[in-house]
N, C-alpha and C positions, 0 to 999 in steps of 0.2 A: 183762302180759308181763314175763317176768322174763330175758332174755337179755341180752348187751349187745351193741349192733348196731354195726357198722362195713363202713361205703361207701368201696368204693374207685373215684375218677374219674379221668380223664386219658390218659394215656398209657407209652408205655414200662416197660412189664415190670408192668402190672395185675393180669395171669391170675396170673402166674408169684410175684407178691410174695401178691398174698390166696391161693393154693396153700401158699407156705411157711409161712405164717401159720396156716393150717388144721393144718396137719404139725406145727406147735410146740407150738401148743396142746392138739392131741391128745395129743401125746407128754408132756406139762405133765399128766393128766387128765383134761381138759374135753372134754367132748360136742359138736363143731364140725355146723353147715349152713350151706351158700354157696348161694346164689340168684342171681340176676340180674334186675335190674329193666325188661333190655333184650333182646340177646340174648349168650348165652357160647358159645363150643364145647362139646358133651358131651365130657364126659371118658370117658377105658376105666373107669374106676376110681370107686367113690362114687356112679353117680348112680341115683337112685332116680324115676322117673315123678311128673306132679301129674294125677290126683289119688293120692296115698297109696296104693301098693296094700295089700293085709294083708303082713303080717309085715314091715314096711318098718323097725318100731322093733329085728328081731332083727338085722336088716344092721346098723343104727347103732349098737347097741351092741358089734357087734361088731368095724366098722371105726373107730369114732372120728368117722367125717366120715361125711356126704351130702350132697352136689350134687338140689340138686330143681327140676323146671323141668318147664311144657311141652315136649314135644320140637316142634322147627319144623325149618324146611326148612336144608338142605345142613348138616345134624349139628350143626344147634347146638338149644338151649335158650333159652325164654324166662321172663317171670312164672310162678311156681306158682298163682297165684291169693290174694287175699288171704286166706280162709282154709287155706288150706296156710300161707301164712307166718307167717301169726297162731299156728298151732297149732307152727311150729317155734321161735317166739321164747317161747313158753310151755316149751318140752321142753328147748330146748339149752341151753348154758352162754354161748356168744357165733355170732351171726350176724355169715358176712360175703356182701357185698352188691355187686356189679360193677355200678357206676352208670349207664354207657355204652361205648360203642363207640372203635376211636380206626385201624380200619385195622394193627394191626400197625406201625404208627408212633411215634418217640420223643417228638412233642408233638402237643398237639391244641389245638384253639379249641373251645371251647363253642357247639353253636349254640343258641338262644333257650328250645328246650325240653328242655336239657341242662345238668346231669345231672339225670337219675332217682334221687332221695334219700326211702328210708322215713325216713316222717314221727318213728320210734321211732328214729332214727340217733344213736347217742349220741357219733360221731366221723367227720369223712368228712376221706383222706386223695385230696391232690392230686397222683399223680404224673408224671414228665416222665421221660424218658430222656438221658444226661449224649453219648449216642452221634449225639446231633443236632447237635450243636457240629462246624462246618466243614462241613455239609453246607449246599445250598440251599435256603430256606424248602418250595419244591414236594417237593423230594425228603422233608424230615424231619418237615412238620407239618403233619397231618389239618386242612383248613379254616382255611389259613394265611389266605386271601381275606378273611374274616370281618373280622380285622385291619388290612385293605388294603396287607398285607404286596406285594410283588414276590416273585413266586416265584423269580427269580433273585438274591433276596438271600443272604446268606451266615451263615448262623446263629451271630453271634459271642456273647458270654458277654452282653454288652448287652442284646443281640435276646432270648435265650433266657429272661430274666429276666422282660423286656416278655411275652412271651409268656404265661408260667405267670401271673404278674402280670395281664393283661388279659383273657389267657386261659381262666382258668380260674378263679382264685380271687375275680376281682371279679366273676363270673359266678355265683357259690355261692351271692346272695343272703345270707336269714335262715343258712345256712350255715356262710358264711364263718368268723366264729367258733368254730367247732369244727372247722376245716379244720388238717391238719396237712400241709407240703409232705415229700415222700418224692423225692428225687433219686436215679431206678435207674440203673444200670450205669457206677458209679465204680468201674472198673477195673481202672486203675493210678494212679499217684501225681499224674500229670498230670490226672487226669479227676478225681481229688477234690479238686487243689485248686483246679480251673474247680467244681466243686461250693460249696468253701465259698464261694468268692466269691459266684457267684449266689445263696447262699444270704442272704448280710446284706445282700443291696437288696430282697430279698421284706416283704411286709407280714402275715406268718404265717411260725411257727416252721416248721421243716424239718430232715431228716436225709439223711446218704448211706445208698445201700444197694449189694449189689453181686452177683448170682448165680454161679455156674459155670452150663458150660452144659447141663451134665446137670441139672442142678435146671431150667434153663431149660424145657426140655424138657419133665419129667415134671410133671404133670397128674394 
């Protein structure tokens, strides 16, 4: 396999950062495939059926990217199968990889058999959304419970930190190590610097990141 594979887990702005990430690279010259280990939404754009149908290599080189997946139920996508993925981590330049699920939420808790990381993962980033801060644990984090959180807490920079922290990264296993944290929707001024903060209590490096919402959007 000669691709380089990168997993993206957690939460807040998942779709939407391995999306721009497909887009960069493309536009960079590299040959992009996104998969999902779990389920994604189909996109309008890029996806291609598993198994392969013919002429699937003319789209791809034409667009830059394919989305490939099972199609399953209410428009999303699942696994291609391992040989489909096998044979696109042989073809492309870099695979990226949506680990799990997270509800359209800006945090999430891992549960026991979460994330979904190919075994060839040469990077899995952790992310969180910066837009959870002041909200209540129930309202802003998928399977707050997990952590025997109170969902009527109040997600201060503390909490948010504990979260990604317990949440997620100590949850990576053999992982962790190659986990990079990704802090989405630093905003404005105020939101990145609750950003860096929570970012020097983490026990893995981490960046801000920050969309419009038209990129949000497009898929």
């Amino acid at each position: 396999m000669t691709a380089k594979v990168v997993t993206y887990v957690g939460a807040g702005g998942k779709t939407t950062s391995l999306y721009a990430r497909a887009r960069q690279e493309r536009d960079a010259g590299r040959l992009m495939a996104v998969v999902t280990t779990t389920h994604l939404r189909r996109p309008e754009r890029y996806f291609v059926p598993a198994p392969l149908p013919r002429g699937w290599r003319t789209q791809w080189q034409r667009d830059g990217i394919i989305v490939v997946g099972m199609p399953a139920a209410q428009g999303k996508i699942t696994w291609p199968g391992d040989a489909v993925y096998d044979c696109l981590c042989e073809e492309a330049d870099i695979v990226l990889v949506e680990g799990d699920g997270s509800k359209r939420l800006p945090l999430k808790v891992m549960r026991t058999h979460e994330p979904v990381v190919p075994a060839n993962s040469d990077r899995v980033y952790c992310l969180a959304g910066l837009a959870a801060l002041g909200q209540t644990a129930e309202a802003a984090c998928f399977h707050y419970e997990l952590l025997g959180l109170d969902g009527r807490e109040i997600v201060t920079e503390d909490l948010f930190a504990h979260i990604v922290e317990a949440g997620c990264l100590q949850r990576l296993g053999p992982w962790q190590e190659k986990a990079e944290v990704v802090l989405n929707q630093a905003d404005d001024e105020r939101s990145r610097q609750a950003g860096r903060r929570i970012l020097a209590h983490l026990s893995r490096p981490g960046r801000l990141t920050s969309y419009p919402k038209e990129m949000r959007e497009k898929k």
